[in-house]
C-alpha positions as CSV (number, residue, x, y, z in Angstrom):
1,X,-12.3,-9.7,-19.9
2,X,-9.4,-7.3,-19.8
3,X,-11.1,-5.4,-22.8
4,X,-14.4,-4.8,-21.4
5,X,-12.6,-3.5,-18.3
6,X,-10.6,-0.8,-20.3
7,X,-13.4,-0.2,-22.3
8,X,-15.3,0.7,-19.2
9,X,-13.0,2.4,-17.7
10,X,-12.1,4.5,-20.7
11,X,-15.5,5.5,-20.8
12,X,-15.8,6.5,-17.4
13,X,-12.7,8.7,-17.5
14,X,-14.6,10.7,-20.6
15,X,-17.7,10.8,-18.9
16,X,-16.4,12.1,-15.8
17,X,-14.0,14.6,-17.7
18,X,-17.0,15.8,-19.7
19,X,-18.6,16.5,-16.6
20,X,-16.5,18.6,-15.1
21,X,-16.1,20.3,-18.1
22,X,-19.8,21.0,-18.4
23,X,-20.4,21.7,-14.6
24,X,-17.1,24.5,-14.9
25,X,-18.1,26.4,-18.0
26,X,-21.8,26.4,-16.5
27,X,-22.0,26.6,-12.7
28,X,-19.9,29.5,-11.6
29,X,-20.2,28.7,-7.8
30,X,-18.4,25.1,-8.5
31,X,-15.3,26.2,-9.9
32,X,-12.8,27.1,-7.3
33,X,-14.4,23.9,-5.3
34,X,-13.5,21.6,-8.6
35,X,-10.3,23.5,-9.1
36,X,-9.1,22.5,-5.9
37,X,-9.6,19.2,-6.4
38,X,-7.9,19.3,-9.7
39,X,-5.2,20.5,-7.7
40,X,-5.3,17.9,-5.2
41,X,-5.8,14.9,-8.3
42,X,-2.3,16.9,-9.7
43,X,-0.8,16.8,-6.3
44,X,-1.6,12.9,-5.8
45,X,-0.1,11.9,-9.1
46,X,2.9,13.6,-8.8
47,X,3.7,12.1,-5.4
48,X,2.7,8.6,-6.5
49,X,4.9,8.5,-9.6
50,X,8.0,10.4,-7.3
51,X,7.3,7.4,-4.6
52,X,7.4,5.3,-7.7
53,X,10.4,6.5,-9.4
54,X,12.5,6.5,-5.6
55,X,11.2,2.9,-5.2
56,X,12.7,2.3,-8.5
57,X,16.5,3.6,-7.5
58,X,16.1,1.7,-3.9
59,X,15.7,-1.7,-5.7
60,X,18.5,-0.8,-8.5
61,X,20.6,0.3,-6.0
62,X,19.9,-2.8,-3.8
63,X,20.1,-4.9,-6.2
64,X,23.7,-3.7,-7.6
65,X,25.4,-3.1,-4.2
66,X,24.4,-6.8,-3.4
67,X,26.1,-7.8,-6.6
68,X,29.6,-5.1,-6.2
69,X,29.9,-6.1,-2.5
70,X,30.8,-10.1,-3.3
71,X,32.9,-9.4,-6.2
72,X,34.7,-6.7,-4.1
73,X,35.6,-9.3,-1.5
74,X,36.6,-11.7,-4.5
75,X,38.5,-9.3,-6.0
76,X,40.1,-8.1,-3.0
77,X,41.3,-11.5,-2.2
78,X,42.9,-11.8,-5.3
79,X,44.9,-8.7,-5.2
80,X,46.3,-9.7,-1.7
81,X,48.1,-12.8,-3.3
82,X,49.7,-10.3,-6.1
83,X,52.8,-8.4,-4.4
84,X,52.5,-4.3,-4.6
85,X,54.9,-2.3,-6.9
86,X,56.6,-1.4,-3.4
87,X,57.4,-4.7,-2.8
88,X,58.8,-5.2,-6.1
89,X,61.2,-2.0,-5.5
90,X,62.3,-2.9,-2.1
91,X,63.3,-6.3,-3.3
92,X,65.3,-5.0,-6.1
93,X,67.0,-2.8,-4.3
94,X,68.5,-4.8,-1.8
């Protein structure tokens, strides 16, 4: 099922890109109208995969500062029970 879906799809995609091809070489009227829409097909993309790409670094970093935030509390308990090199000096000297 998948295949004939591509397959159709693939074909469409070459039939449509042929057509535009055709209609811009021949029809000089159409041109500016089908580069602007070009433009805005270009435009579209490029926003879709930026939204995609910042989606991307909002889950990673979501998904890391989740992890960092209970091992800082961990680890910050277990460095409270471990006396500071100042302690260690202030005991020595006196």
């Amino acid at each position: 099922m998948l295949n004939i879906i591509t397959v159709f799809f693939t074909l469409f995609i070459i039939g449509l890109t042929g057509w535009t091809l055709t209609t811009f070489v021949s029809k000089d009227d159409s041109q500016e109208a089908i580069k602007g829409e070009l433009e805005n097909m270009f435009d579209i993309t490029k926003r879709l995969l930026l939204s995609i790409k910042n989606l991307i670094q909002i889950l990673i970093r979501a998904s890391f500062s989740s992890n960092s935030d209970k091992t800082t509390g961990v680890d910050e308990q277990l460095l409270n029970l471990v006396p500071s090199i100042s302690d260690n000096q202030e005991d020595k000297a006196a």
